[in-house]
C-alpha positions in Angstrom: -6.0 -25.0 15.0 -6.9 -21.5 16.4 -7.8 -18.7 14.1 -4.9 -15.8 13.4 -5.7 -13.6 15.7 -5.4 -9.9 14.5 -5.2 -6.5 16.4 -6.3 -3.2 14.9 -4.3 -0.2 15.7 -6.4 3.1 14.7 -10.1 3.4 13.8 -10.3 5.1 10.5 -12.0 4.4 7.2 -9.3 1.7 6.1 -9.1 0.2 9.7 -12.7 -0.6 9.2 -12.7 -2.0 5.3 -9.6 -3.6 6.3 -11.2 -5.2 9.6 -14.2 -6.3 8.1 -12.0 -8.2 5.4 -10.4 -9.9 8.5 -13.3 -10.8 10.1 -14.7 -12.3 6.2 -11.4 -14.4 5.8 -11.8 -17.9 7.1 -9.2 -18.9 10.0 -9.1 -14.8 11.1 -10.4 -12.8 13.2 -9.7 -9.6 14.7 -9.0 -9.8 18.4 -8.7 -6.3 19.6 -8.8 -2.6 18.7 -6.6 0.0 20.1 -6.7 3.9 19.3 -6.1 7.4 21.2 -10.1 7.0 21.5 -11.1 4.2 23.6 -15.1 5.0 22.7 -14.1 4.7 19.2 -12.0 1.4 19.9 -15.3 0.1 21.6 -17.0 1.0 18.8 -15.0 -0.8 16.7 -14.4 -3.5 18.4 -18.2 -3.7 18.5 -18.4 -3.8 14.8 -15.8 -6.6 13.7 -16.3 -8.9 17.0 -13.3 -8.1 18.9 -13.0 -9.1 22.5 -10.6 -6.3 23.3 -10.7 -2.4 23.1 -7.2 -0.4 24.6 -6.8 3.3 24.8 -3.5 3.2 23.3 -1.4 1.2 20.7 1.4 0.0 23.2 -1.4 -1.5 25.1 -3.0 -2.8 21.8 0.3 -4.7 21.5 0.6 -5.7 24.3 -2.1 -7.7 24.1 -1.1 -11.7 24.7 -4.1 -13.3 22.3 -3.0 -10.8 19.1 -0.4 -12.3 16.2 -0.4 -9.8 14.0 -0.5 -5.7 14.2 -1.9 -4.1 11.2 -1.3 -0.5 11.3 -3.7 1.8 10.1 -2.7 5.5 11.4 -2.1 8.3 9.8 1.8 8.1 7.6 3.2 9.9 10.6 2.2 7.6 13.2 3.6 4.3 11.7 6.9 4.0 12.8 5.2 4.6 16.9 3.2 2.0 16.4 5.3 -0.3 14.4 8.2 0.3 17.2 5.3 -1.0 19.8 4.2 -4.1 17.5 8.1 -5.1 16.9 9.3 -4.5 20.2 6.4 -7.1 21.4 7.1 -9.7 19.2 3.9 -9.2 17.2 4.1 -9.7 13.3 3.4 -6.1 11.5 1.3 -5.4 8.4 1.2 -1.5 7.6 -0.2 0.5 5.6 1.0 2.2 2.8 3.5 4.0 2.7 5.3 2.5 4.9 6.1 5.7 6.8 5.6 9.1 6.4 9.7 9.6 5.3 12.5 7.7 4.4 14.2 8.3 8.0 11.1 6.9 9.8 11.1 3.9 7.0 14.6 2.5 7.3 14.3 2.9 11.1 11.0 0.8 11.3 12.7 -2.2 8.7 16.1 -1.5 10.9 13.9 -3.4 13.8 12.2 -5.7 12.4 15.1 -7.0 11.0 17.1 -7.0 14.2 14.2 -8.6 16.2 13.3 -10.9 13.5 9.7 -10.0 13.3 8.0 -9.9 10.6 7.0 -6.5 8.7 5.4 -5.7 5.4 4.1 -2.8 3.8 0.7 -2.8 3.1 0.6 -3.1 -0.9 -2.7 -4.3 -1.7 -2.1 -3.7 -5.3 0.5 -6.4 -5.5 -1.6 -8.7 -4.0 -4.7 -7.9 -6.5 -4.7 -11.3 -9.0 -5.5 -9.3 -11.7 -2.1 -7.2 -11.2 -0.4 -10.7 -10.3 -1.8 -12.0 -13.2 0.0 -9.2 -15.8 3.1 -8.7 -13.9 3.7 -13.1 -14.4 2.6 -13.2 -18.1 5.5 -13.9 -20.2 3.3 -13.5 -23.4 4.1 -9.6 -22.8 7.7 -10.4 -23.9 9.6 -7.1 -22.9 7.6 -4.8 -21.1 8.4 -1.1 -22.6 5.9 1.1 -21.2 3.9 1.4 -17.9 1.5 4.9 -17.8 -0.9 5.1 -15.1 -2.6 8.1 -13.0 -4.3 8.6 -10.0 -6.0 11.5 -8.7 -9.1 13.1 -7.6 -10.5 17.2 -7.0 -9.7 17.6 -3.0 -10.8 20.9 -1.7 -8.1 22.2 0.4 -8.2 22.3 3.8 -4.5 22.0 5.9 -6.4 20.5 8.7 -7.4 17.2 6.3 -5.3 14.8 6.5 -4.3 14.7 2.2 -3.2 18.3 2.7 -1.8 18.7 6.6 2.1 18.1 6.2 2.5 17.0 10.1 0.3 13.7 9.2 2.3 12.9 6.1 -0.4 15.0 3.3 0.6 15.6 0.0 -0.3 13.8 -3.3 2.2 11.6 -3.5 2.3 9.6 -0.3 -1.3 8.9 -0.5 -2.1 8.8 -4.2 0.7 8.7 -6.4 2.7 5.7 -4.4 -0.3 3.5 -7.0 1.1 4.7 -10.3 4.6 5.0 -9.4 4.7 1.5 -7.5 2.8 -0.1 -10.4 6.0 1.1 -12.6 8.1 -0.2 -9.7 6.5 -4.0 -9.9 6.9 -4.1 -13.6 9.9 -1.8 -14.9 12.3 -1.7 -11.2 13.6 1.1 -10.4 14.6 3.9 -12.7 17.7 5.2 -14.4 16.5 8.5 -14.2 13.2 10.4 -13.2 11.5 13.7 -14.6 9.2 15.0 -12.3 7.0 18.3 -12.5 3.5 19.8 -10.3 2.9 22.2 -7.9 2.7 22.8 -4.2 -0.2 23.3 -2.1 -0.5 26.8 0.4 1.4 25.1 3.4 4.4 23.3 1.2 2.5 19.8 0.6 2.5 18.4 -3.1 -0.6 19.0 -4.9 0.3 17.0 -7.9 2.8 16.1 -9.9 4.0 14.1 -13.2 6.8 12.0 -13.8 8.7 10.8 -16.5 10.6 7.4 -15.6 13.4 6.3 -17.9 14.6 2.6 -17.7 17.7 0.6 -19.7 17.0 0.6 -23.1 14.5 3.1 -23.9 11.7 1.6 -21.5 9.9 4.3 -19.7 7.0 4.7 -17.5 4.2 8.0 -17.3 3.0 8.4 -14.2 0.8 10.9 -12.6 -0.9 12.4 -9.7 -3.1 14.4 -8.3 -5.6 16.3 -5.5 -6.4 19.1 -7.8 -8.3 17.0 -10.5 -9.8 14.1 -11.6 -7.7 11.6 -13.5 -8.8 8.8 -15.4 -7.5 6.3 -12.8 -6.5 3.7 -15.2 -3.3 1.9 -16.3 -2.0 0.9 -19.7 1.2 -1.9 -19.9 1.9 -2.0 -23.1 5.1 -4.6 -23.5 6.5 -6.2 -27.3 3.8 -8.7 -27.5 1.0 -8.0 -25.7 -1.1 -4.9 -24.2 -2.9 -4.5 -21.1 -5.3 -2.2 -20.1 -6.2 -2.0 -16.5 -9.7 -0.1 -15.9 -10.1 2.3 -13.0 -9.3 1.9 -10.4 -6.3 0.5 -11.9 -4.8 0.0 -8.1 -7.5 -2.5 -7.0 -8.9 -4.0 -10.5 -12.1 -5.4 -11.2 -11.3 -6.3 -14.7 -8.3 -6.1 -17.3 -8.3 -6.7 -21.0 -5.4 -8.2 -22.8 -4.9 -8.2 -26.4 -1.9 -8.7 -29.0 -1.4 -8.7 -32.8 -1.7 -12.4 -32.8 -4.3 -13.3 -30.0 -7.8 -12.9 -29.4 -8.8 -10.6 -26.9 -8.8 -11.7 -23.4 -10.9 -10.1 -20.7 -10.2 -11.4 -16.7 -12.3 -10.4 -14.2 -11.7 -10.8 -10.4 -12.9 -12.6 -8.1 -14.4 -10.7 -5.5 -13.7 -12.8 -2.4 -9.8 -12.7 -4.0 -9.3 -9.2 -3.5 -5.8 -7.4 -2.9 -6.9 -7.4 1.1 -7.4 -10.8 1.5 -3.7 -11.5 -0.3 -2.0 -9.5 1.9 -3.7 -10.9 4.8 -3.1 -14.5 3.9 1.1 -13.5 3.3 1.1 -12.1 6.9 -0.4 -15.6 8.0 1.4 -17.6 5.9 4.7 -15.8 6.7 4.0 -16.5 10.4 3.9 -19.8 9.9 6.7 -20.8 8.1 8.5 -18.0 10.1 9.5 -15.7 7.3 10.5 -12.2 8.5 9.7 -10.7 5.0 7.7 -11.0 2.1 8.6 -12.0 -1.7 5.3 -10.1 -2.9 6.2 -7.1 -1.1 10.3 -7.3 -0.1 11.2 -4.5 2.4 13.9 -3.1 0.1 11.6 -2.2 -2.9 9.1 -0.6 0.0 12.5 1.8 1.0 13.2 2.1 -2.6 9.9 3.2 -3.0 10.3 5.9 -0.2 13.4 7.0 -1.8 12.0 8.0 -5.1 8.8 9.2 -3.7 11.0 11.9 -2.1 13.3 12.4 -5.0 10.0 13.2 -6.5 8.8 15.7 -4.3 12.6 17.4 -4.0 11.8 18.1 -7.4 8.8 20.0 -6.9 10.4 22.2 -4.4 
């Protein structure tokens, strides 16, 4: 059986950690590169052992010997390069968020589901075992409460990508999608949402904080940032059991559980099980089986997710 053959659309930071997890995963490897660049696609290429470098995504998918697109451009490029993947039959993992608005988001799923390709947002929180792990434990009982932050001191600079609004900048999209999706995966969606924060210069969100309120009292505290550093963890704290998720509680090394009427539990992960390699494995799996969508990481709770993600920023307006 040949190995899943993967193509690489962009050449940034994530391309590369995500590449290099592709080329580590037994039965993968990365097939080609494409980006704007076609140095930097070579370069790339280089690096992970891919036979192909293209000068542009469309060509990138194009590509007969690739499976699978994973999309790793800037928010505002997705939905291009998604359109390309889809429109060639190739299956589509990309990265989070899914687009850079809610418009570009139901257009891309739109596609997919009319071709029948496959498409999934690239999540690797919910493929992380240790966040599998709590979001599965029934010793929790009723989870009630979900805080979590996530932020870090970014200079500003409107040509950076985390502040320029034409490449999808702003707090939220790139930051806060952790804490409030981690609310999303164990609480749903919310009654009713609270947000407050400010606005950079040029319009983009800066930070904000958000008050979620579910059915019966449940509620999640969520918060974001690029004007401060945040503790970057996560507390779940449900009618029989507590977990607390150290930083950084999106990708977690380790997670203690404890209770009224339990000894203490620590988990730790297992490196070589890390949220990239889940995520990689679904896209594989679901190819197989020929799936167009994932359970871990339906389509619908990625557009719900867009959808309250801009409620969020109306609100800071």
């Amino acid at each position: 059986m040949r190995d899943f053959a993967w193509g690489i659309a962009a050449t940034g930071g994530i391309a590369r950690t995500v590449g290099a997890a592709i080329a580590a995963e037994p039965g993968m490897r990365v097939a080609a590169v494409g980006s704007r660049n076609l140095g930097r696609a070579q370069a790339l290429a280089a690096t992970l052992g891919a036979e192909s470098a293209y000068d542009s995504y469309e060509r990138l998918c194009a590509d007969p010997a690739v499976d699978a697109i994973y999309v790793a451009t800037p928010h505002a490029q997705h939905l291009q390069v998604a359109e390309a993947a889809i429109a060639a039959g190739k299956a589509v993992l990309c990265e989070k968020p899914l687009a850079a608005t809610v418009d570009d988001a139901e257009k891309m799923v739109r596609l997919a589901r009319e071709a029948g390709v496959f498409l999934m947002e690239a999540m690797w929180m919910r493929f992380n075992p240790l966040i599998r792990k709590i979001a599965s434990d029934e010793r929790f009982g009723e989870i009630r409460s979900v805080q979590a932050s996530f932020g870090f001191s970014m200079p500003y600079d409107p040509a950076h990508r985390l502040w320029a609004p034409e490449l999808g900048g702003g707090a939220l999209l790139d930051l806060g999608i952790y804490p409030f999706g981690l609310a999303q995966l164990l609480l749903g969606m919310p009654l009713e949402m609270q947000v407050t924060g400010s606005l950079a210069p040029n319009g983009v969100d800066a930070e904000a904080a958000g008050m979620l309120r579910y059915p019966g009292g449940r509620h999640a505290l969520v918060a974001t940032s690029l004007l401060g550093n945040y503790p970057n963890q996560a507390c779940v704290v449900g009618t029989q059991m507590r977990a607390d998720i150290q930083a950084p509680f999106w990708a977690p090394q380790r997670i203690l559980l404890t209770g009224p009427s339990m000894e203490p539990e620590e988990h730790l992960l297992d490196p070589a099980d890390n949220g990239y390699a889940g995520e990689l494995r679904e896209v594989r799996a679901a190819t197989a089986e020929g799936r167009t969508e994932s359970s871990i990481m339906p389509l619908d709770e990625s557009l719900a997710m867009m959808g309250l993600l801009a409620d969020a920023r109306r609100q800071l307006a």
